[in-house]
Kinemage of the C-alpha trace (Angstrom):
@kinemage 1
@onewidth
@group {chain A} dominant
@subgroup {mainchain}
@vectorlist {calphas} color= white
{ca unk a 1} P 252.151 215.322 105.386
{ca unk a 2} L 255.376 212.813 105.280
{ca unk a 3} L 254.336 211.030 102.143
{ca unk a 4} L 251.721 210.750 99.469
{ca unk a 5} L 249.220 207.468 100.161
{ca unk a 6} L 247.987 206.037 97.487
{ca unk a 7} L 244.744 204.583 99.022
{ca unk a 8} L 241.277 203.321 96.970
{ca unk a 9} L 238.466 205.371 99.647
{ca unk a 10} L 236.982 201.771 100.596
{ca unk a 11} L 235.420 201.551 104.014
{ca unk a 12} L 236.559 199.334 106.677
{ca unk a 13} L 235.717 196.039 105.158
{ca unk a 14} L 232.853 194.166 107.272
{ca unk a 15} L 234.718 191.812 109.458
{ca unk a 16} L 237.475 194.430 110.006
{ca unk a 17} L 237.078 196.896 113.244
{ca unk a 18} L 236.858 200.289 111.982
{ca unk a 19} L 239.008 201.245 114.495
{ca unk a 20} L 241.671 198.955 113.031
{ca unk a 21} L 241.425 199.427 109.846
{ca unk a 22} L 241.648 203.631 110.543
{ca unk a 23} L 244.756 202.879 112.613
{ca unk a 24} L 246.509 200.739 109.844
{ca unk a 25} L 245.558 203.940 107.303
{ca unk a 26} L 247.468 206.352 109.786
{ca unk a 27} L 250.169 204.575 109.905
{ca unk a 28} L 250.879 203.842 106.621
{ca unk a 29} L 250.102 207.740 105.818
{ca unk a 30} L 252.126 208.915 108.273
{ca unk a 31} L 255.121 206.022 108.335
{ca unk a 32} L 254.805 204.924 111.629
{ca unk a 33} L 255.821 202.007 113.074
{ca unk a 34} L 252.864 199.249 114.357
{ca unk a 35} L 253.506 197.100 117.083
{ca unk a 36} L 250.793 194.335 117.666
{ca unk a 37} L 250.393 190.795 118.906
{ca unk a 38} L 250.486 187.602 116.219
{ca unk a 39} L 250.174 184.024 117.011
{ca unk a 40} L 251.036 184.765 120.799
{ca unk a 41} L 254.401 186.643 119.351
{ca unk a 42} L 254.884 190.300 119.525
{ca unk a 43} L 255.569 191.861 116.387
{ca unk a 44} L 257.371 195.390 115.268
{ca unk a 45} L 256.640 196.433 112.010
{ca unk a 46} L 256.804 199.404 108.781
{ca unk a 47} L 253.355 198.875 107.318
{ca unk a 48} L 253.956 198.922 103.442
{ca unk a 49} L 250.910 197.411 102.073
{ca unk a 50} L 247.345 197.460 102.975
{ca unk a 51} L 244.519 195.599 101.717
{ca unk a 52} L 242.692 191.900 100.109
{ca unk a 53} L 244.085 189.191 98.558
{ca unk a 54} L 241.217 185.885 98.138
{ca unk a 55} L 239.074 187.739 100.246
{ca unk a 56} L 241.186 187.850 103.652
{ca unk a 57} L 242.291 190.895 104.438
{ca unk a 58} L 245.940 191.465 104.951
{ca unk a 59} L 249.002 193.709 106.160
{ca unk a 60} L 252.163 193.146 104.094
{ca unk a 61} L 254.939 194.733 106.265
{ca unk a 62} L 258.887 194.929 106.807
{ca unk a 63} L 259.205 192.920 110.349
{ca unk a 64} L 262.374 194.796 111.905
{ca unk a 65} L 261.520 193.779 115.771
{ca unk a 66} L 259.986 191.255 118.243
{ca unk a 67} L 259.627 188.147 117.535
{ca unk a 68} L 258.934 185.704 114.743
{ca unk a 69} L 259.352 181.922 114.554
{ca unk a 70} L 259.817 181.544 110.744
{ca unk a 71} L 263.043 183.290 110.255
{ca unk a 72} L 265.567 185.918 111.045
{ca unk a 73} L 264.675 189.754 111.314
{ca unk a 74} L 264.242 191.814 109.669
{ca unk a 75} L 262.647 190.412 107.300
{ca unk a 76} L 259.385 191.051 104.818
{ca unk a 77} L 256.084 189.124 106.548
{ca unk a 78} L 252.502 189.449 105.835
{ca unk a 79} L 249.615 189.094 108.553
{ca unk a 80} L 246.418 188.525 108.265
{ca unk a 81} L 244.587 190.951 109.881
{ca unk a 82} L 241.504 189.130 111.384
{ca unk a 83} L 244.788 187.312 113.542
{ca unk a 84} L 246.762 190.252 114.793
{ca unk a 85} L 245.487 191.870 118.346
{ca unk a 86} L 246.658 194.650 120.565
{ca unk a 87} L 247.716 196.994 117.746
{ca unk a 88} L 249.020 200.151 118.860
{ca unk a 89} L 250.315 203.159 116.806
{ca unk a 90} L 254.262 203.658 117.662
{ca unk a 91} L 256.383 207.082 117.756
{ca unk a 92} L 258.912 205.640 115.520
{ca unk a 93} L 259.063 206.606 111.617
{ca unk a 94} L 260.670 204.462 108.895
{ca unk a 95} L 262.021 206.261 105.759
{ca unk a 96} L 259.288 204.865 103.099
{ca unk a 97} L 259.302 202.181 100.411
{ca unk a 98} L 261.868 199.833 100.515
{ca unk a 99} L 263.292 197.330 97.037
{ca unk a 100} L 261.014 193.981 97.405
{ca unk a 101} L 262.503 190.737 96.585
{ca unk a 102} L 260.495 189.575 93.933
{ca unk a 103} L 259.298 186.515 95.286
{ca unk a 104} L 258.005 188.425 97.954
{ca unk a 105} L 255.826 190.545 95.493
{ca unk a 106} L 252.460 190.941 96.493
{ca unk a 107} L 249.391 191.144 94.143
{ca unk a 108} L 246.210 192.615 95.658
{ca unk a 109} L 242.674 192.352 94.694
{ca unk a 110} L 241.484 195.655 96.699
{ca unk a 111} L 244.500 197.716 98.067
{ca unk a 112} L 243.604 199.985 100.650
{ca unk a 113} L 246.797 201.825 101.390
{ca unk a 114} L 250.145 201.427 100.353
{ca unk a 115} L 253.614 203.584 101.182
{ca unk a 116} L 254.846 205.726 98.191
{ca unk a 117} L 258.189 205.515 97.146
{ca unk a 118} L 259.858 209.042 99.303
């Protein structure tokens, strides 16, 4: 095991593919990069945190390749899940937690999953 996940045991929620929601687990357990498709804009990504804010669900992550139309990479983004398609499980690790601006803070009602400081 890479890491300790800190992770509230919360199924899938309803309007979340299982499937998804197991692959976004792994690879915050095991540090693995995510690569996956966002408004028409391929995204590469270190999953940090995992889970609901206002009842959308949502991936806050540390964009380091691809695209993005906002701003320069790498950079800290946050996707809503329900909008992000063709994710796939990369080879490539990233170290762990990372220092979070504070404006970029997140708060979470439910948090599924988050990475552990290393």
């Amino acid at each position: 095991m890479r890491g300790q996940l800190r992770v509230i045991r919360h199924p899938a929620p309803s309007n979340i593919e299982p499937s998804v929601h197991q692959l976004i687990l792994t690879a915050i357990h095991e540090r693995r990069l995510l690569r996956f498709a966002y408004l028409d804009k391929i995204r590469i990504v270190e999953p940090h945190d995992y889970g609901m804010q206002k009842q959308t669900v949502n991936l806050f992550t540390y964009q380091t390749g691809g695209e993005s139309s906002s701003s320069r990479l790498p950079d800290w983004r946050k996707f809503a899940v329900l909008s992000m398609s063709s994710l796939k499980l990369l080879d490539g690790t990233f170290a762990g937690s990372r220092f979070v601006p504070s404006q970029k803070h997140q708060e979470w009602d439910v948090l599924f999953a988050r990475v552990d400081h290393s």
